[in-house]
C-alpha positions as CSV (number, residue, x, y, z in Angstrom):
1,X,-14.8,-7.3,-0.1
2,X,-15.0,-8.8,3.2
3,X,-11.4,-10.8,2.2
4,X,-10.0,-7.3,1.7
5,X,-11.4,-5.6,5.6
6,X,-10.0,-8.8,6.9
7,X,-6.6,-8.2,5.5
8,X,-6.4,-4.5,6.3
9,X,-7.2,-4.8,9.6
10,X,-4.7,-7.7,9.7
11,X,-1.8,-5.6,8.0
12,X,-2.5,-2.0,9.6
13,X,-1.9,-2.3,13.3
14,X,1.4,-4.3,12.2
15,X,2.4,-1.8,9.6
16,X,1.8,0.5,12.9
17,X,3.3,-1.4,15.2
18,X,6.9,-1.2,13.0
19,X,6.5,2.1,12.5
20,X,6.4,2.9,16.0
21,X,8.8,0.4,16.9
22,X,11.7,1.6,13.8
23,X,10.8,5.5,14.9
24,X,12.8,7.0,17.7
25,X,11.2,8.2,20.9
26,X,11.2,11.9,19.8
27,X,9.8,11.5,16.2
28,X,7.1,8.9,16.8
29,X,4.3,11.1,16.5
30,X,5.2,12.1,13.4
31,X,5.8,9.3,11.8
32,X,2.6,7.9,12.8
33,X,0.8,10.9,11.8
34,X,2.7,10.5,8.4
35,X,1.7,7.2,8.3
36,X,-2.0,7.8,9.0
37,X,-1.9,10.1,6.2
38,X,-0.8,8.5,3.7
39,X,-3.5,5.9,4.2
40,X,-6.0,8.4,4.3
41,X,-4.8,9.3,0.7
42,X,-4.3,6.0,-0.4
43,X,-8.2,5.2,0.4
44,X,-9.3,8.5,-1.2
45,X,-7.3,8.8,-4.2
46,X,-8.2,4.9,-6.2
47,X,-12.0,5.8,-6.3
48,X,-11.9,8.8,-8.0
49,X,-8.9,7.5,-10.7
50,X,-10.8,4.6,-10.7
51,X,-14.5,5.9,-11.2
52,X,-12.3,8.6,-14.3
53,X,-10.7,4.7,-15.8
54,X,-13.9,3.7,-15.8
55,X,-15.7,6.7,-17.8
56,X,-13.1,6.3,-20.4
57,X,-13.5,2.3,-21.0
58,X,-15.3,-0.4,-18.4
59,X,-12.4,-2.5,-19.6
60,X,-9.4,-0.3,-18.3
61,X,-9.6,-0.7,-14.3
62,X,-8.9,-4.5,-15.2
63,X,-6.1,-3.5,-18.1
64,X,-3.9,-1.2,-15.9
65,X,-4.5,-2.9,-12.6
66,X,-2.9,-6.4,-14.6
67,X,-0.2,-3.9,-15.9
68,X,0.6,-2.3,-12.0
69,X,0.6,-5.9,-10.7
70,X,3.3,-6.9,-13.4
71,X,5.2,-3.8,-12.5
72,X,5.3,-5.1,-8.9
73,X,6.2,-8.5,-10.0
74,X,9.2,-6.6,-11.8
75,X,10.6,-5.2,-9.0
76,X,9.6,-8.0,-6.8
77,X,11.8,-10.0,-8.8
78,X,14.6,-7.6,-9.2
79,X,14.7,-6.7,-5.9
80,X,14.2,-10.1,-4.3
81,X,18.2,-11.4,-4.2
82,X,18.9,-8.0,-2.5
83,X,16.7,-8.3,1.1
84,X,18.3,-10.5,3.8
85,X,17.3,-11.5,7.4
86,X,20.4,-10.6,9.6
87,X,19.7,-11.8,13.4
């Protein structure tokens, strides 16, 4: 758990910062408060699918979470040839 704080309070004020930074002057408050909402809902939401996954089978949270992770890797891999660095 403490690996995970550490990492979050790594990646959120640098996902903020390019928020900010990509936003123009004029919609910069909303796009933060977009932002900040949709972490909000992406810390609420997981424990209660996850506490329903669990009620079903104890074995599930570790089934589907190994199928999302190959989803990622899927698109990860699909995707990969298409993102360039242009300076």
């Amino acid at each position: 758990m403490p690996l995970i704080a550490i990492m979050q309070g790594i990646s959120y004020p640098n996902i903020t910062a390019l928020i900010s930074n990509l936003s123009s002057n004029d919609s910069q408050g909303e796009a933060l408060g977009i932002n900040q909402s949709m972490q909000a809902l992406a810390q609420a939401i997981p424990p209660i699918l996850a506490g329903i996954v669990v009620s079903l089978n104890i074995k599930m949270p570790t089934i589907i979470a190994s199928i999302f992770v190959f989803i990622a890797w899927i698109i990860f891999i699909s995707n990969k040839k298409s993102f360039s660095i242009n300076n």
